[in-house]
C-alpha positions as CSV (number, residue, x, y, z in Angstrom):
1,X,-10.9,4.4,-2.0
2,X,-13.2,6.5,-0.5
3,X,-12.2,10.1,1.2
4,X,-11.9,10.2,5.0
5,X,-12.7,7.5,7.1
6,X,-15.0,4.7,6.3
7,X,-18.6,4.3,7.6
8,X,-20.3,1.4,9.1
9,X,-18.5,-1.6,11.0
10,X,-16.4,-4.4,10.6
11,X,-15.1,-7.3,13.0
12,X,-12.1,-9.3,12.0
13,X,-12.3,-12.7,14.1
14,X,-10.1,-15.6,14.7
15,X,-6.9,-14.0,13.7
16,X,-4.6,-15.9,14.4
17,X,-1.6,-13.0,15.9
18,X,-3.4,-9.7,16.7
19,X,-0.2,-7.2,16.7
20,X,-0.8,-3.4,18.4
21,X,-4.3,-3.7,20.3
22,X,-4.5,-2.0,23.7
23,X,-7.2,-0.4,25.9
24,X,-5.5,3.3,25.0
25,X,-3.0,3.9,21.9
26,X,0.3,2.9,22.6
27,X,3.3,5.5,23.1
28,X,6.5,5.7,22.1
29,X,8.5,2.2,22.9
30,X,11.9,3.0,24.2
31,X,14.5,0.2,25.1
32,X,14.0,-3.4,25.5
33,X,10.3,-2.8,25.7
34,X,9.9,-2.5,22.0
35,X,10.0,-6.5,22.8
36,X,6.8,-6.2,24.6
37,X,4.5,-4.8,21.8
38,X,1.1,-6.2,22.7
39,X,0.0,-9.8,20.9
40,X,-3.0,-11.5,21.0
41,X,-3.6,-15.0,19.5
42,X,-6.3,-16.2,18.3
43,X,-8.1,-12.8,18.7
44,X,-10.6,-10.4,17.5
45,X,-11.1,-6.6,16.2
46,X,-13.5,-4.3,16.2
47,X,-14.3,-1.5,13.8
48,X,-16.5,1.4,13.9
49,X,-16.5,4.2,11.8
50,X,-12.5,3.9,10.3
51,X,-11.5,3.7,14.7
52,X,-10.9,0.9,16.3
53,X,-13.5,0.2,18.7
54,X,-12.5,-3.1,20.9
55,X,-10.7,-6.2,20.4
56,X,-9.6,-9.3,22.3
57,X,-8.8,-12.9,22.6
58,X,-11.3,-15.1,21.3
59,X,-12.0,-16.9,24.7
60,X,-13.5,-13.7,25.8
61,X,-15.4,-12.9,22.2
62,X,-19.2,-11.3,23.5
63,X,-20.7,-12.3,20.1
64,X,-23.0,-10.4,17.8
65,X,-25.9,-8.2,19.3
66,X,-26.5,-6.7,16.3
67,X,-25.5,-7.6,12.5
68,X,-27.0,-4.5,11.1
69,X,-24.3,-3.6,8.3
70,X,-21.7,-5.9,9.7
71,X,-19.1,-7.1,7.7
72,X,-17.5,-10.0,9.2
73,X,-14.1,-11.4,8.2
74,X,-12.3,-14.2,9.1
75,X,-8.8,-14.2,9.7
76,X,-7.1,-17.5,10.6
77,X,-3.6,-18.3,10.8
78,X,-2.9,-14.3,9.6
79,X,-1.1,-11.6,11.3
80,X,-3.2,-8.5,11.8
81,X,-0.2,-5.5,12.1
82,X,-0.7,-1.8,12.6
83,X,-0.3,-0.2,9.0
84,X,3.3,0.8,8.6
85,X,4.5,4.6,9.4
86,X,6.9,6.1,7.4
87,X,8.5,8.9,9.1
88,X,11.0,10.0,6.5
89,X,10.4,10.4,2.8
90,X,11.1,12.7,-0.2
91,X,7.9,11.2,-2.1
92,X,7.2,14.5,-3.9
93,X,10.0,14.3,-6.9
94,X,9.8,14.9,-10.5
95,X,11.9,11.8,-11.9
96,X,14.0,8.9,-11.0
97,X,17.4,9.1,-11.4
98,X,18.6,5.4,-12.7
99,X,21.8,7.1,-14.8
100,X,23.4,7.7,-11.1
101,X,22.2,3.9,-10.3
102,X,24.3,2.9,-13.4
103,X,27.3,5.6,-12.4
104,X,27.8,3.6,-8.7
105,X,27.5,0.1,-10.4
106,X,30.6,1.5,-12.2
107,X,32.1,2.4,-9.1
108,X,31.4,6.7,-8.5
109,X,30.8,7.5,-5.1
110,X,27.7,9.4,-4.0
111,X,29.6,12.3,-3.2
112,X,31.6,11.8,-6.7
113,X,28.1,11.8,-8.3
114,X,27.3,15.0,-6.6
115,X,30.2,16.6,-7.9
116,X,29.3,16.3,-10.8
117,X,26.4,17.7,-11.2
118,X,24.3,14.9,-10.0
119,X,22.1,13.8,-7.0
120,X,20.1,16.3,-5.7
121,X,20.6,19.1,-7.8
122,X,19.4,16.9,-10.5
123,X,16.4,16.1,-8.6
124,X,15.9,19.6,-8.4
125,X,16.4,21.1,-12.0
126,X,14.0,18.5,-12.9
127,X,11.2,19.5,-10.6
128,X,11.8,23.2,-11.5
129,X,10.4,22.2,-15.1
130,X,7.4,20.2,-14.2
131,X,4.2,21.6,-13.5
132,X,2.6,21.5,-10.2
133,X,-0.5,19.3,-11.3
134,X,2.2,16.6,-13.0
135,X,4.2,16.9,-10.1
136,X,1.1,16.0,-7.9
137,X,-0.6,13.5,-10.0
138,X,3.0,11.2,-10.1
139,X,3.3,12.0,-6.1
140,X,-0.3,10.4,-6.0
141,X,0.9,7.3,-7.9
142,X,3.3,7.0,-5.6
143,X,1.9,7.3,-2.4
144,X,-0.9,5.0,-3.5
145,X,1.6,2.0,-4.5
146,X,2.7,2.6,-0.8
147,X,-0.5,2.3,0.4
148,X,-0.7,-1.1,-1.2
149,X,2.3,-2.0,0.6
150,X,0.7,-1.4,4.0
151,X,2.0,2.5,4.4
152,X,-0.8,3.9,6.8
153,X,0.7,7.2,7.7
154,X,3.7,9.3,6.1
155,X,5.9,12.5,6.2
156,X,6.7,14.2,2.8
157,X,10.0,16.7,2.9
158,X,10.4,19.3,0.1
159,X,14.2,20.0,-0.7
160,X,14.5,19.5,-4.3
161,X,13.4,22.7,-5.3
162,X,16.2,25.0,-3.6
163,X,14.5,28.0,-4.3
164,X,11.3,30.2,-3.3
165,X,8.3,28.9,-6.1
166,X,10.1,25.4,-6.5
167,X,10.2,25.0,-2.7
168,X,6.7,25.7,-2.4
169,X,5.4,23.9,-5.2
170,X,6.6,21.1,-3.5
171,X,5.1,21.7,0.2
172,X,1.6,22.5,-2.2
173,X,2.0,19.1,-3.5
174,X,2.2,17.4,-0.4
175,X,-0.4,19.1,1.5
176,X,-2.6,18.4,-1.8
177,X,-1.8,14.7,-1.0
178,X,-2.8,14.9,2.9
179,X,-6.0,17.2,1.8
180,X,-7.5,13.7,-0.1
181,X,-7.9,11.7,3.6
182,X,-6.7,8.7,2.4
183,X,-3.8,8.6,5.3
184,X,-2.3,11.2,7.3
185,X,0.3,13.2,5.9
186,X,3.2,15.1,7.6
187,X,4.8,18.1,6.0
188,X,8.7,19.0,6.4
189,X,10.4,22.1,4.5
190,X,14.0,20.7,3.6
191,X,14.8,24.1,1.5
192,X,18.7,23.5,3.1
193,X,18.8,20.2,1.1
194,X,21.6,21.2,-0.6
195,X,23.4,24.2,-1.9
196,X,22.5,25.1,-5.5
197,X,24.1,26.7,-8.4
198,X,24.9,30.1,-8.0
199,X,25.6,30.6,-4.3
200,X,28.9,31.2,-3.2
201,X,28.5,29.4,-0.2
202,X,26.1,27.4,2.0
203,X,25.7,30.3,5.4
204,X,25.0,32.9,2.5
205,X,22.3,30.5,1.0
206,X,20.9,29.8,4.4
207,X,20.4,32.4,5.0
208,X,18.0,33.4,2.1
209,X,15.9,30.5,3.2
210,X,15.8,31.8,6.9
211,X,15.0,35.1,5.2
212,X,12.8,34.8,2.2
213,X,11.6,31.2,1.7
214,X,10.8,30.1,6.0
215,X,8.6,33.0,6.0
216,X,6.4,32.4,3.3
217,X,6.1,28.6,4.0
218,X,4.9,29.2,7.6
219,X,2.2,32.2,6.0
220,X,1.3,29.4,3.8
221,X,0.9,27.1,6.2
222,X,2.1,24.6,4.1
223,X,4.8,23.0,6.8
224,X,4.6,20.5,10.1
225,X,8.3,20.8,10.6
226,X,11.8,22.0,9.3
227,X,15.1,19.7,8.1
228,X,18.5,20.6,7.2
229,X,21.5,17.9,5.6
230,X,23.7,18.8,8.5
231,X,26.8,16.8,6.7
232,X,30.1,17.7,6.0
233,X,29.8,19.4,2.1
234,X,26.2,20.4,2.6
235,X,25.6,22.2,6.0
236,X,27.3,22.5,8.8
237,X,26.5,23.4,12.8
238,X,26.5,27.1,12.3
239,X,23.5,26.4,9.6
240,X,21.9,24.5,10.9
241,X,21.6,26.3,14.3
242,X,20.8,29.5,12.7
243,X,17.7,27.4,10.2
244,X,16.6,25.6,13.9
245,X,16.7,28.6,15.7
246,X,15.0,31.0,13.1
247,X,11.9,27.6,12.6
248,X,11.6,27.6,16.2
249,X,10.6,31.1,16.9
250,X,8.2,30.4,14.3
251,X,6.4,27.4,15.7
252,X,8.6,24.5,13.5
253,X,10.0,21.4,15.3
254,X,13.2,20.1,13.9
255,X,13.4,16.6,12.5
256,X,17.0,16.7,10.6
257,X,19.4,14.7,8.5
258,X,22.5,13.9,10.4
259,X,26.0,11.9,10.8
260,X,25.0,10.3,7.1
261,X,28.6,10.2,6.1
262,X,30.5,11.7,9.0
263,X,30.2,12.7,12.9
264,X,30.8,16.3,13.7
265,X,28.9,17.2,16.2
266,X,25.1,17.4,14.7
267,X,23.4,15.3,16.8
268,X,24.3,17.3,20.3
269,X,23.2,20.1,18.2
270,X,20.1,18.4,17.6
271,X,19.5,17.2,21.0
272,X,20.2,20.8,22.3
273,X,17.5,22.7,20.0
274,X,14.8,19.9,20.7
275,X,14.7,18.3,17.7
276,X,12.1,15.6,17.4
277,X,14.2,13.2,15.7
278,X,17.7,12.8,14.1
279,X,17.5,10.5,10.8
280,X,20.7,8.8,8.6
281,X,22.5,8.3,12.2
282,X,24.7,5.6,9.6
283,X,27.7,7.1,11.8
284,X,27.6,6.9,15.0
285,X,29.6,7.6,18.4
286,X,29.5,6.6,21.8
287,X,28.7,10.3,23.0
288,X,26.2,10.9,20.4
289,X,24.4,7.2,21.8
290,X,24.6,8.7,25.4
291,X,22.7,12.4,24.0
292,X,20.0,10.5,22.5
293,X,19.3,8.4,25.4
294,X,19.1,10.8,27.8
295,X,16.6,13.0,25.1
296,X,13.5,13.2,24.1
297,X,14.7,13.2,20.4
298,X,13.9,9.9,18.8
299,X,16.7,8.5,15.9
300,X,15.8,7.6,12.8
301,X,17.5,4.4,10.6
302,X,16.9,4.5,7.1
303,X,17.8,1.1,6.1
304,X,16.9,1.2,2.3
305,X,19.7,4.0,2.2
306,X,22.7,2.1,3.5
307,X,21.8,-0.5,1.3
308,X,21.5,1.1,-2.2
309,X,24.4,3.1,-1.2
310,X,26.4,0.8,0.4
311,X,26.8,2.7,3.4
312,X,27.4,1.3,7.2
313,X,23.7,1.2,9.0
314,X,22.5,2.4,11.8
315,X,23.7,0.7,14.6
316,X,20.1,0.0,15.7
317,X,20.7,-2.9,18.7
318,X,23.7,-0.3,19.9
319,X,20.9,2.6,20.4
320,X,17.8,0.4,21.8
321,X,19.7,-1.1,24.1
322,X,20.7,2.2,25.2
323,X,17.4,2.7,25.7
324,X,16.5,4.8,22.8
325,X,13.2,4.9,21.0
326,X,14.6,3.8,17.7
327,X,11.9,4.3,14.4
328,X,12.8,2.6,10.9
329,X,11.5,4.5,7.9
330,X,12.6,4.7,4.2
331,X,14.4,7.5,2.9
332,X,12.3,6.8,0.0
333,X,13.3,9.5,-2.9
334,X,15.2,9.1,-6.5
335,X,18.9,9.0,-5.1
336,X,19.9,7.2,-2.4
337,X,16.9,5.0,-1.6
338,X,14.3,4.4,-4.5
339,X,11.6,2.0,-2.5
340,X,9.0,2.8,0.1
341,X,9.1,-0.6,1.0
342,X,8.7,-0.1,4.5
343,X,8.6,-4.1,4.8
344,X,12.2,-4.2,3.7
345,X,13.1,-1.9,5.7
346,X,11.8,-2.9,8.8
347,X,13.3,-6.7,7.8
348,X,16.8,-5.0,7.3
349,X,16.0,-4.0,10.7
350,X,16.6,-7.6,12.1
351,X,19.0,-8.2,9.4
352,X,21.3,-6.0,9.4
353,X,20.6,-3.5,12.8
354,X,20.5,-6.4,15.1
355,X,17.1,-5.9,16.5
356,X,14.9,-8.9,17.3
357,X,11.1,-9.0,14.7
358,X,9.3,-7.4,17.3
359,X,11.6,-4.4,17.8
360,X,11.7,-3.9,14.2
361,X,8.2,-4.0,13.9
362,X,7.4,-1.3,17.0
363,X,10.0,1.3,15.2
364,X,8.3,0.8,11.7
365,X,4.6,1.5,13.6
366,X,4.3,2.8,16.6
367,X,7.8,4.9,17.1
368,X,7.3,6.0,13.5
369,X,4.5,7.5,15.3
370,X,5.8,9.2,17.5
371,X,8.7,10.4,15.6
372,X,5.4,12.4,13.3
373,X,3.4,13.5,16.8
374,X,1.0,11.1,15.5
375,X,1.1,8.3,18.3
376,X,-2.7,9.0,19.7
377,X,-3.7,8.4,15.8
378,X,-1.6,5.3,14.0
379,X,0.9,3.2,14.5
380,X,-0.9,1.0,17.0
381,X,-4.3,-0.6,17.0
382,X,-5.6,1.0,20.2
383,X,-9.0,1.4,20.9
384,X,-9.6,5.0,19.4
385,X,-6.9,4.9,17.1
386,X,-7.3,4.5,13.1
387,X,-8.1,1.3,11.8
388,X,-4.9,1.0,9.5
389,X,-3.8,-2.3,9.4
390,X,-2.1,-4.9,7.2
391,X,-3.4,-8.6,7.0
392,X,-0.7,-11.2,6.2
393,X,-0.6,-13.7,4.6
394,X,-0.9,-17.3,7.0
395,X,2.3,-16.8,9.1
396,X,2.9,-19.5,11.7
397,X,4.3,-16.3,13.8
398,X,4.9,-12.8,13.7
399,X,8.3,-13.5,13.5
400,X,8.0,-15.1,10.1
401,X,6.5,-12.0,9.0
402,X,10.2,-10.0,8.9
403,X,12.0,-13.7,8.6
404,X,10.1,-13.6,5.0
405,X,11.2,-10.4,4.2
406,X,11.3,-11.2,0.1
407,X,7.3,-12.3,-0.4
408,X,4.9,-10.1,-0.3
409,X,3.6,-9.8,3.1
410,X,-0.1,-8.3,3.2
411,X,-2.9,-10.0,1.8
412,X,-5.2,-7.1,2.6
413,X,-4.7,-3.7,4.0
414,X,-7.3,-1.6,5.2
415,X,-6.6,1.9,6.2
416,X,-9.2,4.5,8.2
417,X,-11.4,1.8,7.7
418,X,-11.0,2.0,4.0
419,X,-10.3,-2.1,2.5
420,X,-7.9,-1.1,-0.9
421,X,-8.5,-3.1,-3.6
């Protein structure tokens, strides 16, 4: 795949559910309209340049002026989809860590793991002894299996390096990945991941991020936001208002791990400093429900988490029909949620959130979106937006799309305009 955006056009015709087009790019969906994600069958799309330029229902199809490098597809009986979003991934890691996997089978906690000696601070002793340009070129192999999957747009944290070079040879990493074009790329410095070996305590080691390591990141303009694990054992509100605070003044937006494994107040917190979203959210309470609908800060489910972990999930149909602006990603890192299967997660969505296909499919596109500042750009198929987009398989509806959720779902995907191989 080419650099950038493709060049030269492309109309896909007859498809048979058109998912995402609109006359502008859609917004955040918040609510019950998540339902109401624009389709269109038996429909067309066109593509100029790696942008959607127009689109419609058959019935209403122009025809061809001019087939001067025209590539013409037809599409019958497929879904066309906006390219999946993932809003929430530690993609940039050294190794997997299928020991642990073996550990829970045998019946260790996560937190029991942790202990001793495991989970992230595994992650990160690992990534301290590999060199930036391995670290990069297995990132690479990563993010381009996703990109097979249908991933159009995605946010990379750092947080398994824990300290000043390691943090930043992470963020480098990532930003090398955004630098190729391929898809956009978000950027989140996560030093507060957890508290590493040799600190006494986790205000004392926040502080030295606050102090030595948020600093350099922002000269290095190497982040888009700032996260913290506010959870019981890892950070608490004091922390993480000092790290929000301290990224603030400095330009940062908040997008933070929260109520994971416990409620204690982090997503008021959150809600407070302006956070743009809250992700885990596998605990819930009715007061921390009522914040986030009356705020502009989206939650996040990660749905591949509560199911390698075995943890409660998100109580997704609670929060939409709260009115919320729920987004699904993936978690996707070595520990708690090895897949960037964003199809899965969208399907455990229905499964076991309790949202209806097409809510699922508006928080695993165009909320994902939002919850990156990326809504004018992906997520949608909106005249102006990038032409990222999956092709399906025939589906009889886009409902079988997610009712499928074990077969493999795209039989194309084409993203800026770009058709992967």
């Amino acid at each position: 795949m080419e650099n950038g955006f493709a060049q030269g056009r492309l109309l896909i015709k007859d498809i048979g559910h058109l998912v995402g087009f609109a006359e502008t790019p859609l917004e955040r969906m918040a609510g019950w309209d998540m339902r109401s994600m624009p389709v269109l069958e038996n429909a067309w799309l066109a593509v100029e340049d790696g942008r959607v330029v127009d689109g419609g229902a058959m019935a209403d199809f122009p025809g061809i002026a001019d087939w001067n490098g025209l590539e013409v597809l037809d599409a019958p009986g497929r879904c066309i989809l906006p390219a999946w979003v993932d809003s929430h991934t530690h993609l940039v890691h050294a190794a997997s860590r299928e020991g642990e996997f073996v550990d829970r089978i045998r019946g260790l906690s996560y937190q029991e793991i942790a202990a001793r000696g495991g989970g992230i601070l595994n992650s990160a002793r690992a990534l301290r002894e590999m060199p930036e340009d391995e670290l990069y070129a297995v990132s690479l192999a990563r993010m381009e299996r996703l990109m097979r999957m249908g991933t159009g747009a995605i946010e990379i944290k750092s947080g398994y390096g824990l300290d000043l070079e390691s943090e930043l040879k992470m963020l480098r990493v990532a930003r090398r990945l955004g630098a190729l074009g391929r898809i956009p790329v978000k950027t989140t410095f996560l030093g507060c991941h957890a508290v590493p070996e040799g600190w006494s305590d986790a205000m004392s080691y926040t502080e030295y991020m606050v102090r030595e390591v948020l600093p350099a990141v922002v000269a290095e303009g190497l982040a888009d936001h700032v996260d913290i694990f506010c959870e019981e054992g890892y950070f608490g509100l004091e922390e993480t208002r000092l790290l929000l605070e301290q990224a603030h003044l400095r330009g940062l937006p908040a997008k933070v791990h929260v109520n994971q494994f416990k409620a204690s107040g982090g997503v008021a917190l959150c809600v407070e400093q302006g956070a743009m979203s809250v992700d885990h959210l596998e605990v819930l309470r009715a007061e921390d429900v009522a914040e986030l609908a009356n705020s502009e800060t989206l939650p996040v489910a990660l749905p591949l988490c509560s199911l390698f972990l075995d943890l409660p999930f998100t109580p997704g149909r609670t929060l939409v029909d709260a009115g919320c602006a729920l987004a699904i990603a993936t978690d996707f890192n070595p520990g708690s949620a090895p897949s960037g299967n964003m199809h899965l997660a969208a399907a455990l969505g229905c499964m076991r959130m309790g949202l209806e296909p097409m809510e699922a499919i508006a928080a695993s596109t165009v909320n994902g979106a939002a919850a990156l500042g990326l809504a004018s750009e992906v997520g949608g198929l909106g005249v102006g937006q990038e032409a990222s987009l999956i092709m399906t398989r025939p589906l009889r509806s886009v409902d079988e799309a997610l009712y499928a959720f074990g077969d493999p779902l795209a039989e194309r995907v084409l993203l800026r305009g770009h058709w992967l191989d």
